[in-house]
N, C-alpha and C positions, 0 to 999 in steps of 0.2 A: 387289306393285304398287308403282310410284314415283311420285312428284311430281318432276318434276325441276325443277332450280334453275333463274333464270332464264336466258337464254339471253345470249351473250356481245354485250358489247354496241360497235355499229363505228361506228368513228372514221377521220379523213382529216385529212391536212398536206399541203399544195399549195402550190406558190409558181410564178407565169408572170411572166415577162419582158418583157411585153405588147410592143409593137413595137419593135423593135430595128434595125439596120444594123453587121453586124460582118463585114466581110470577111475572105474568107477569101483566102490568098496563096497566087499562082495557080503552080503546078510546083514548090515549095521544099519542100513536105511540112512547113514550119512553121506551128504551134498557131494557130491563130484560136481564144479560150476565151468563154466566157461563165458566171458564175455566177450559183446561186440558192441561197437559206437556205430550211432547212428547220428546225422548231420544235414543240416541246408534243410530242412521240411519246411515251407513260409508260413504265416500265419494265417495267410488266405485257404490256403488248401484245404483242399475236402479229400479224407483218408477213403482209398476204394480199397484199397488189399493189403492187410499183411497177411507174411507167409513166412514161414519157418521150414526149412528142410534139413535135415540130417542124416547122420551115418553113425550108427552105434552096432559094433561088433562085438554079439554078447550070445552064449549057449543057452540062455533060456530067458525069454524076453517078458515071458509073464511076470518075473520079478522086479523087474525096472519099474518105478514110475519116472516123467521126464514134466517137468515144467519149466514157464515161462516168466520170468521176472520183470518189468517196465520201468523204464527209468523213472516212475513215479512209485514205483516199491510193489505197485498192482502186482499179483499172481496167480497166472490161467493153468489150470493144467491141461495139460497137449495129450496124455495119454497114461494110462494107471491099473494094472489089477488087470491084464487081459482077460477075457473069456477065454473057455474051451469047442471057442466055433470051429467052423474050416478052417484047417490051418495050424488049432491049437495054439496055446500059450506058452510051449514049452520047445517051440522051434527057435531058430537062430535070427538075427541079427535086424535092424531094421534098416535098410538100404534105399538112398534119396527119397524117405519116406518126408513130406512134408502134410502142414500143418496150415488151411488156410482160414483166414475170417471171411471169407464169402463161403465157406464150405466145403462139404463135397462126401466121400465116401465115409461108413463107420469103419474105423479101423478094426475093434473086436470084431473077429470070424476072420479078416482078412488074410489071406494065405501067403505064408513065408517069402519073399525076404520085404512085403509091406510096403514096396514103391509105389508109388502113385501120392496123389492128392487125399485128405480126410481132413476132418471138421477135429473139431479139438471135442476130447473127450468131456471136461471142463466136470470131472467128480469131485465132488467136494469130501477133504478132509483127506484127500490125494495128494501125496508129494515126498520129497526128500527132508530131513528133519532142517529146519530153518524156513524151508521152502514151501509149507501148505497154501493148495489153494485159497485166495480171498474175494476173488472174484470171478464172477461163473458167467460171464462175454469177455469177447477180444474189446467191446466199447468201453470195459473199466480200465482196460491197460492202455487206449488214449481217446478218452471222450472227444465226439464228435466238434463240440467246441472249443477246444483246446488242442490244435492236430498239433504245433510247436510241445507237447508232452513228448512227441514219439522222439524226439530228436534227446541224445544222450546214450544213455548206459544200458544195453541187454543181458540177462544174464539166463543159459540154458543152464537146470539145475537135475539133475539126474542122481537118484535113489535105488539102493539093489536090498529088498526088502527079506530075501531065503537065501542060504547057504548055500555051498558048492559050485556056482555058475557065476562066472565071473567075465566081466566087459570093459569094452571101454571105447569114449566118443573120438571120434577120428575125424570128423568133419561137422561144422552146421554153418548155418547163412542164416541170414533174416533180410529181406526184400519186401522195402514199402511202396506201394502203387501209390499218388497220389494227384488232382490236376487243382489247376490254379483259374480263376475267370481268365476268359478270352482275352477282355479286353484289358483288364491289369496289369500295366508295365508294357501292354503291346501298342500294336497302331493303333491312335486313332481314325476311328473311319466316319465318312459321312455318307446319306445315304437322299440319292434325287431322284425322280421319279420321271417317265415322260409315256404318253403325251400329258397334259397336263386334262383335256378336255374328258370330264366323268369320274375325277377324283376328287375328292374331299377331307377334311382331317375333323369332321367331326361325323359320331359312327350314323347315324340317319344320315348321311350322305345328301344332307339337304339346302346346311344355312353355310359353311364354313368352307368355300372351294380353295384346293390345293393351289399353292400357287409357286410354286418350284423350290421352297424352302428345302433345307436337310432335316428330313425326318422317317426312322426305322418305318412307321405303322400311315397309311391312307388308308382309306374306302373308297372304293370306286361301285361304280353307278353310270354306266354311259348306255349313251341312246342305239349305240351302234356294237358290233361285236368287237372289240379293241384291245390289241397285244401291247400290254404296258411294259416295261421296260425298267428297272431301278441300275442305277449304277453306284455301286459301292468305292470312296474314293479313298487311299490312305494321304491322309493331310500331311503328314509328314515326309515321302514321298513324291507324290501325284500320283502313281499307280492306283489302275483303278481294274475293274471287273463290271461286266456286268449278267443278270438275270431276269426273265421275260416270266410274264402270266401270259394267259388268254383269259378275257372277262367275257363272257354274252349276254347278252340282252332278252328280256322278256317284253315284247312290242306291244304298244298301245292297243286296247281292244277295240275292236274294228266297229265301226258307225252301218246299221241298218236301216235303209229305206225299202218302202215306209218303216217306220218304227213300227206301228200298230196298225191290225186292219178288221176289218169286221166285216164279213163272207157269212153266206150259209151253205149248206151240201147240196150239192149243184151247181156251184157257182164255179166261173171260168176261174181259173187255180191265177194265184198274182205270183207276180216275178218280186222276190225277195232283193235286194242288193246290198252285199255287202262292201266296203271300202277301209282301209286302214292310213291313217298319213302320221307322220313322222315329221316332229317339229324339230329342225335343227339348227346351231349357227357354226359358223365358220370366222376363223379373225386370221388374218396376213396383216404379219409386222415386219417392215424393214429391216428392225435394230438400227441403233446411232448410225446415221450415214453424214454426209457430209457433201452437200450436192451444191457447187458456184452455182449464183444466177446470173450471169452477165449483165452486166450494168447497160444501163437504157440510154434512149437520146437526149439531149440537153433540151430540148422543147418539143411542144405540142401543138397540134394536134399531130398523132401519128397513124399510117394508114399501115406502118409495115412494122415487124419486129423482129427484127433480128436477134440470133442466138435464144432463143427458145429451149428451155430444159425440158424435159420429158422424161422423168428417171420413173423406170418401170418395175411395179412387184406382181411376178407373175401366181395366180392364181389356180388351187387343185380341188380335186375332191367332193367338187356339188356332182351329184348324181344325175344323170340324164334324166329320171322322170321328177326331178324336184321340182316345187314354182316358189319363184324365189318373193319373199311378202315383206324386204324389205333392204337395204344397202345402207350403209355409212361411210364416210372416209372422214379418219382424222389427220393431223399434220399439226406438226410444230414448222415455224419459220421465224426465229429470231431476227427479223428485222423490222425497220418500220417500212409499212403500205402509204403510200397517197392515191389518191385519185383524181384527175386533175381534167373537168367535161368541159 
């Protein structure tokens, strides 16, 4: 059985532009840019989502292309060269059309005013003149080992390729999804187990019994069907939680008498018997107590004894049809005994 650690924990750097007006220059295929800063990504982090969304109001969008610049100079293009699908290339504007690295819709065909989610078109030799594409995934604009790339300088860079339709960008964002490990910088947790009878920490569940240490992973192996228990503790803290399994048991196979018998047809039919037992132990522990013995008579022989301790641990859990094949009792008693006949 595991506890697993906690779960990875997510984090987001967004930067938006809020209203803008940046024309874009109409037939020259020269850069209209716009930047944004991005900040705080750890070095831990694992990048789940960028996403680019925009607002460009423009009378024929088939002429734009629009790309994406990375603070590492990387360049994706987002979108280039429409088709003449549904919707045509020659409609109006593109409205909180964004751009995501997990995916999503093709933009060519999509029908006027192009909101929603899509994938980046990523065509190569696509872009605004400074700005061609160089790389064709969103992982070359922040490799997965280096997520500390995303952090810095965005640059949206926008191209109007034909004559007479003219635009311009009025808003964009860019929003980084990212999570960090669980336990990095958070609680430490430990992790105990109970009851302790049927588990082990090594995986054959045979040589290595559990014995209450802090550890995520046991095996358990009990002879009986047993609701284990882990309690998770923040050390920093003492706050704690806890979590239960149900383990069952597959039972000893059962002893036949006679084992073996030798009969022929016709013979009076023999009674088979089957039986199953179930070897188990039980341990009752005090924990440190701390029991006086009242002190004795100054001589002997003695016929009486007074103040007699008799400190009691009471006993559970043997099954009415068990037979019990054996008992112990230990004790510690830090002092000296004499005996004195």
């Amino acid at each position: 059985m595991q506890a697993t650690a906690a779960p990875p924990v997510p984090g987001q750097a967004s930067a938006n532009s809020g209203t803008i007006n940046v024309p874009i220059p109409d037939g020259t295929g020269v850069a209209a840019t716009s930047n944004l800063t991005i900040a705080g990504i750890p070095a831990n982090a694992t990048i789940t989502e960028i996403k680019v969304n925009m607002n460009i109001n423009h009378t024929w969008v088939g002429d734009v292309d629009v790309n994406l610049r990375a603070p590492n100079n990387a360049i994706l293009n987002l979108v280039g060269g429409l088709d003449n699908g549904a919707g045509g290339n020659s409609s109006d504007n593109f409205t909180n059309t964004a751009f995501s690295s997990i995916g999503g819709a093709t933009i060519s065909g999509a029908p006027a005013p192009r909101t929603g989610t899509f994938a980046a078109e990523a065509r190569a030799g696509f872009g605004p003149i400074g700005y061609i594409q160089t790389v064709a995934t969103w992982a070359g604009l922040v490799p997965p080992a280096t997520p500390t790339a995303a952090n810095g300088q965005w640059t949206l860079a926008m191209g109007d390729f034909v004559g007479t339709d003219i635009g311009a960008l009025t808003n964009w964002s860019i929003t980084i999804d990212y999570t960090t490990p669980g336990g990095g910088g958070g609680p430490t947790l430990t992790y105990v187990w109970s009851p302790l009878a049927g588990l082990y920490t090594n995986a054959t569940a045979t040589t290595l019994p559990y014995t209450g240490g802090n550890t995520p992973n046991v095996y358990a192996a009990p002879t009986a069907q047993t609701l284990y228990t882990v309690r998770a503790t923040d050390v920093a803290t003492g706050c704690f939680t806890d979590a239960t399994a149900i383990v069952n048991y597959t039972p000893p196979a059962p002893t036949v008498v006679p084992s073996s018998v030798t009969m022929c047809l016709g013979d009076p039919a023999v009674k088979l018997k089957s039986s199953s037992s179930q070897a188990f132990s039980s341990t009752f522990n005090s924990g440190t107590l701390a029991v006086a013995i009242p002190d004795g008579p100054t001589s002997w022989p003695q016929t009486v004894f007074p103040g007699v301790v008799t400190p009691n641990l009471p006993v559970s859990g043997i099954p009415a049809n068990a037979t019990i094949t054996g008992m112990s009792v230990k004790l510690n008693l830090p002092i000296p005994i004499s005996l004195i006949w």
